[in-house]
Backbone as a printed PyTorch tensor [residue, N CA C, xyz], in Angstrom:
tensor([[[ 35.3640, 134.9190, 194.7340],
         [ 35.6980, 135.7020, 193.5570],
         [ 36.9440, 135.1100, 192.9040]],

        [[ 36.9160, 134.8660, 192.0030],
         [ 37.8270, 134.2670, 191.2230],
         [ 39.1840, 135.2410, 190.3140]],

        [[ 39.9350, 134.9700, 190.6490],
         [ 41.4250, 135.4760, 190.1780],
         [ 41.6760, 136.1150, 188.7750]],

        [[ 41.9730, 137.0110, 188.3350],
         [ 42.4400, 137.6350, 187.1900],
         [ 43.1100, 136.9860, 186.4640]],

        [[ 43.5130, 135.5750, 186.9000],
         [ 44.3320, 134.9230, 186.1100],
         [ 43.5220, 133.6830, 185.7170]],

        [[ 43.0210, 133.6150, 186.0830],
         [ 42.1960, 132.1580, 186.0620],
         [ 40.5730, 132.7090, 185.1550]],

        [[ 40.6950, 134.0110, 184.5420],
         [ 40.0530, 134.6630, 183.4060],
         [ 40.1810, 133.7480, 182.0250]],

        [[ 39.2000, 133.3790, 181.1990],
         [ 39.9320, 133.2340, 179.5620],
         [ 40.5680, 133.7240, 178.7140]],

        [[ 41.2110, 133.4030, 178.1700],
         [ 42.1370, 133.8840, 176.9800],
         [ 40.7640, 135.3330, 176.4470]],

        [[ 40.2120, 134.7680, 175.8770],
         [ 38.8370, 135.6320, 174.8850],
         [ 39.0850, 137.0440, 176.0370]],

        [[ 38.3740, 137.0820, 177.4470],
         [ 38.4680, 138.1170, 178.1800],
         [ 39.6050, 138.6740, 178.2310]],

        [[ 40.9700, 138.2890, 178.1880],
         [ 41.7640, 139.2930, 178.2890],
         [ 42.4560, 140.0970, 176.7700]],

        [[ 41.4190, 139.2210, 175.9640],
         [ 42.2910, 139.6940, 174.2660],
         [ 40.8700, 140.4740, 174.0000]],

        [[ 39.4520, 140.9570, 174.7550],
         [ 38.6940, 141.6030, 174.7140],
         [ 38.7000, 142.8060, 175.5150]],

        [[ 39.6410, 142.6460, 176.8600],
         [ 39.8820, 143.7360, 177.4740],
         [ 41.1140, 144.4660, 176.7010]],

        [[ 42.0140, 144.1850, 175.8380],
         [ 43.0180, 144.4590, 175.3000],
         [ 42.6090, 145.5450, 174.4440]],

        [[ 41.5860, 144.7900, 173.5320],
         [ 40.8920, 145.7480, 172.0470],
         [ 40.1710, 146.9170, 172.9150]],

        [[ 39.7430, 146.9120, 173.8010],
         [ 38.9630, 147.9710, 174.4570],
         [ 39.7550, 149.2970, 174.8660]],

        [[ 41.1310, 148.2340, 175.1150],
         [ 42.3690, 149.6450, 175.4410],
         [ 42.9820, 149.9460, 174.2480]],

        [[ 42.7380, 149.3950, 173.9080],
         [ 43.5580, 150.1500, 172.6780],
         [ 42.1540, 151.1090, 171.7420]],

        [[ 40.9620, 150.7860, 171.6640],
         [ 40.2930, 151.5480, 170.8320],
         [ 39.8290, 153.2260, 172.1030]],

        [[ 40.0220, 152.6340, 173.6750],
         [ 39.6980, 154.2600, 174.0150],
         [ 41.3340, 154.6480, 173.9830]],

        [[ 42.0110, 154.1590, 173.9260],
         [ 43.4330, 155.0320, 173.7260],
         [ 43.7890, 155.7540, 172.4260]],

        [[ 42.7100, 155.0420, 171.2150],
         [ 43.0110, 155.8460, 170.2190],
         [ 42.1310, 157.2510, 169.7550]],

        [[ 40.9180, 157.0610, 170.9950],
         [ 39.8820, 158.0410, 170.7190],
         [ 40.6820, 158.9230, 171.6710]],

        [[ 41.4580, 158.6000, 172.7640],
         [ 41.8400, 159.7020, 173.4340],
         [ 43.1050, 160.3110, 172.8080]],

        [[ 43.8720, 159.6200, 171.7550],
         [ 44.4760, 160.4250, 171.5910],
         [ 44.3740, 161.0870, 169.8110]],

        [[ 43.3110, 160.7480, 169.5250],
         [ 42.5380, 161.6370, 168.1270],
         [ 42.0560, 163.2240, 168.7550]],

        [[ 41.7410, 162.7480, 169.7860],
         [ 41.4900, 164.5330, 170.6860],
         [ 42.6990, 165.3610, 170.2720]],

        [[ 43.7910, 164.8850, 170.7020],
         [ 44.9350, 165.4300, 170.2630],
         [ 45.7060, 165.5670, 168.8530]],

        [[ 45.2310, 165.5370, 167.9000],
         [ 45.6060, 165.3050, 166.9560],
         [ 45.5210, 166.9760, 166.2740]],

        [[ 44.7440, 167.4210, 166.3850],
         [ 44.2720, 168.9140, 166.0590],
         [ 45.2600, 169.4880, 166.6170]],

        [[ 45.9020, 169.6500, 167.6680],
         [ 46.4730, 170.3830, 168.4980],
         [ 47.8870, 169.8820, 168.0360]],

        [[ 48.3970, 168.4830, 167.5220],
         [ 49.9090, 168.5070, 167.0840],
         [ 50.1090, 169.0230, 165.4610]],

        [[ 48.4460, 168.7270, 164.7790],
         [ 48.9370, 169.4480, 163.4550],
         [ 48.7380, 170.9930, 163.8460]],

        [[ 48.3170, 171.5060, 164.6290],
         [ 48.3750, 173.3070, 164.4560],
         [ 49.7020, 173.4870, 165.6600]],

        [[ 50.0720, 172.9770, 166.4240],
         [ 51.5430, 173.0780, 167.4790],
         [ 52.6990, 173.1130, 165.9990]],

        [[ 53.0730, 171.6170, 166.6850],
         [ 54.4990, 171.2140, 165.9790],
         [ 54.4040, 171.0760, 164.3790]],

        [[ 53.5670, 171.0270, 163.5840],
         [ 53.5940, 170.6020, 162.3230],
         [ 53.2920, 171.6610, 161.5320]],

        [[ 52.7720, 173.4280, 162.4840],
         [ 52.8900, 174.0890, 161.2520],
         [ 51.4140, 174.3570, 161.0480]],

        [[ 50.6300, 173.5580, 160.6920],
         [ 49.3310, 173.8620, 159.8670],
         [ 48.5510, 174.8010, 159.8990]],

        [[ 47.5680, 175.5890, 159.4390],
         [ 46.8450, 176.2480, 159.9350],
         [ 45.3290, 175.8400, 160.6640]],

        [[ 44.4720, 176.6900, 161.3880],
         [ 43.6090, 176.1260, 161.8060],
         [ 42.5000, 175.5110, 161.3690]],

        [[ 42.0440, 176.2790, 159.7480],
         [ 40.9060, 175.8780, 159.1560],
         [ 41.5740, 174.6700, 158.5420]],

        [[ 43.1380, 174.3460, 157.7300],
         [ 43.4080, 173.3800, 157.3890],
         [ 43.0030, 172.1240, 158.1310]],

        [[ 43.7230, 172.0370, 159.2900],
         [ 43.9580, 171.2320, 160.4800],
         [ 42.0920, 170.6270, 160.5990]],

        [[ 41.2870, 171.6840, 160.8220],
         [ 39.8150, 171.5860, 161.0430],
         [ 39.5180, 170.6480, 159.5290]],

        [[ 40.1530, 171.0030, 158.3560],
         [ 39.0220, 170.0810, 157.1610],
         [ 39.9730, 168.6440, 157.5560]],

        [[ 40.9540, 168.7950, 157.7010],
         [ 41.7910, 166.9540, 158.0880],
         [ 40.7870, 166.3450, 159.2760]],

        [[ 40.7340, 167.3060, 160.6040],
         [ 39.7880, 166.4980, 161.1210],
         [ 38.1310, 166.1280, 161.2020]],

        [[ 37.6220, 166.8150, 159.7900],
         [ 36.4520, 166.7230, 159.7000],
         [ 36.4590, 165.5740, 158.5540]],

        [[ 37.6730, 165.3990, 157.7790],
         [ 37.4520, 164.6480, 156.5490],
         [ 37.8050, 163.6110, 156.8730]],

        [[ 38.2680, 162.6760, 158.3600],
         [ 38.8320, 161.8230, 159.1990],
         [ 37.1650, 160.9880, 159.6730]],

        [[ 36.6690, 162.1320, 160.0850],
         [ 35.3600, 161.5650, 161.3120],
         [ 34.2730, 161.3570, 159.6280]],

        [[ 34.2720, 162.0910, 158.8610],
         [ 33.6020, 161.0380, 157.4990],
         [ 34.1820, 160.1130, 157.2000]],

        [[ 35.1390, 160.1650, 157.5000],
         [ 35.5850, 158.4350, 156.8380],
         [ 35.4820, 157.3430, 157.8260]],

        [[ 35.3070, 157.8280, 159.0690],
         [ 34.9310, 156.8460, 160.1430],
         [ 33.7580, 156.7790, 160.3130]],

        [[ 32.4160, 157.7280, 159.5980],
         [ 31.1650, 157.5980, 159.5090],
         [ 30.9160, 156.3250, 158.4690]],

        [[ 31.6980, 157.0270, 157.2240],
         [ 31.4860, 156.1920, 156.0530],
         [ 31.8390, 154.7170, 156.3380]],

        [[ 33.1430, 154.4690, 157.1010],
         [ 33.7770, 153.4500, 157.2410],
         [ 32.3280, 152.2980, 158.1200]],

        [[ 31.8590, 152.9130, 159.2490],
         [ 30.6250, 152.5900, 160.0990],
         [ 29.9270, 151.3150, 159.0490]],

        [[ 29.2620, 152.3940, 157.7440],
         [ 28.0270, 152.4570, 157.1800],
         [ 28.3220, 150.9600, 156.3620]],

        [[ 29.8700, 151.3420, 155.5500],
         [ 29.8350, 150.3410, 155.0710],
         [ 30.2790, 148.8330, 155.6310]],

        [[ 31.1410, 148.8110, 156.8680],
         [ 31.4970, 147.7220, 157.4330],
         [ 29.5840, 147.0840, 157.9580]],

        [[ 28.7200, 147.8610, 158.4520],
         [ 27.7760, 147.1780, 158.6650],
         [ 27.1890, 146.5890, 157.3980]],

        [[ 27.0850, 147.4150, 156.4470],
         [ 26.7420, 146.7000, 155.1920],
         [ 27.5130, 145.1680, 154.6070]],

        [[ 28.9190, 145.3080, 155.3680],
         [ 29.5460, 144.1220, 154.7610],
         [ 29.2920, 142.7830, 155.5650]],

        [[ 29.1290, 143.5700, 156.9270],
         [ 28.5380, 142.4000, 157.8210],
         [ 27.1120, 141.9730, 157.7890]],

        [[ 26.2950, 142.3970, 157.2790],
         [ 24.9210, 142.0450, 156.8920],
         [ 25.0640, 140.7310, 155.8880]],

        [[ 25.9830, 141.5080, 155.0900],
         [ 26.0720, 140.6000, 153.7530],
         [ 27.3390, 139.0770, 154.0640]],

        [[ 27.8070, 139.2120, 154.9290],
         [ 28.9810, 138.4660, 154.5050],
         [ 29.2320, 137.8620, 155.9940]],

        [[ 28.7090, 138.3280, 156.9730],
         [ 28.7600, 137.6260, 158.1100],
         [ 29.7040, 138.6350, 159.5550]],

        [[ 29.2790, 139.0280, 159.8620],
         [ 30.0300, 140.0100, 161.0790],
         [ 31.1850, 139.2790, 161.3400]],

        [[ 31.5810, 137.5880, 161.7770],
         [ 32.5770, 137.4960, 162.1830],
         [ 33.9470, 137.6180, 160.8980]],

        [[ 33.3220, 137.4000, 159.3100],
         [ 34.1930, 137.2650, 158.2590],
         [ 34.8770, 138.7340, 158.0230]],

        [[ 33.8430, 139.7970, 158.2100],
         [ 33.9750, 141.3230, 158.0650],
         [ 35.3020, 141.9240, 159.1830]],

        [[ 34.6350, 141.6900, 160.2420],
         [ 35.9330, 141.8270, 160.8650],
         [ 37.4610, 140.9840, 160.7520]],

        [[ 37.2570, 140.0760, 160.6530],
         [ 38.8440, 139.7040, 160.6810],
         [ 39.0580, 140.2440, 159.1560]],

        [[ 38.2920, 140.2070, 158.0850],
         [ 38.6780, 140.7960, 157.0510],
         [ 39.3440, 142.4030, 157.4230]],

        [[ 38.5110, 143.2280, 158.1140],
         [ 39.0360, 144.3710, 158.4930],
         [ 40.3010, 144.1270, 159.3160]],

        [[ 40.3180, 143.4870, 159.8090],
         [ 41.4100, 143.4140, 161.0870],
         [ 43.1210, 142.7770, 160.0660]],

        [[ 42.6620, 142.2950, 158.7980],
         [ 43.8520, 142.1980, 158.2600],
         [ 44.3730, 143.1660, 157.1080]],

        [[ 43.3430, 143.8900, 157.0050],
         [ 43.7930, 144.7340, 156.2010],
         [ 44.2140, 146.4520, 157.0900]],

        [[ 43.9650, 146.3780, 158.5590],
         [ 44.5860, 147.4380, 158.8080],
         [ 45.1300, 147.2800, 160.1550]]])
């Protein structure tokens, strides 16, 4: 079995993106709970922010596949990846 270090570059900058995208789903769980805690909000408010969040990550889906159809999956992403 071969060493954690003696891995490629690619595998450990692929295990990287993986922590960071479930660290951001785990902490979007929480997000409801700091705008109705510390920030005040109310609950139905708080509820349309996080419903008008998960459409834009639907929408966001629909059209990044559309851009990668058209333009090439690897161009789409780094395009995405520099603009956010």
């Amino acid at each position: 079995m071969r060493g954690l270090r003696e891995l490629p570059g690619v595998v450990w900058l692929l295990a990287v993106g993986v922590f960071v995208n479930a660290f951001v789903s785990f902490v979007f769980v929480f997000v409801f709970l700091y705008l109705t805690g510390p920030r005040g909000i109310e609950a139905g408010a708080a509820g349309l922010v996080m419903g008008a969040a998960g459409l834009g990550l639907m929408a966001g889906n629909f059209t990044g596949g559309w851009f990668g159809d058209r333009y090439g999956h690897r161009r789409t992403l780094l395009a995405a990846a520099a603009c956010g």
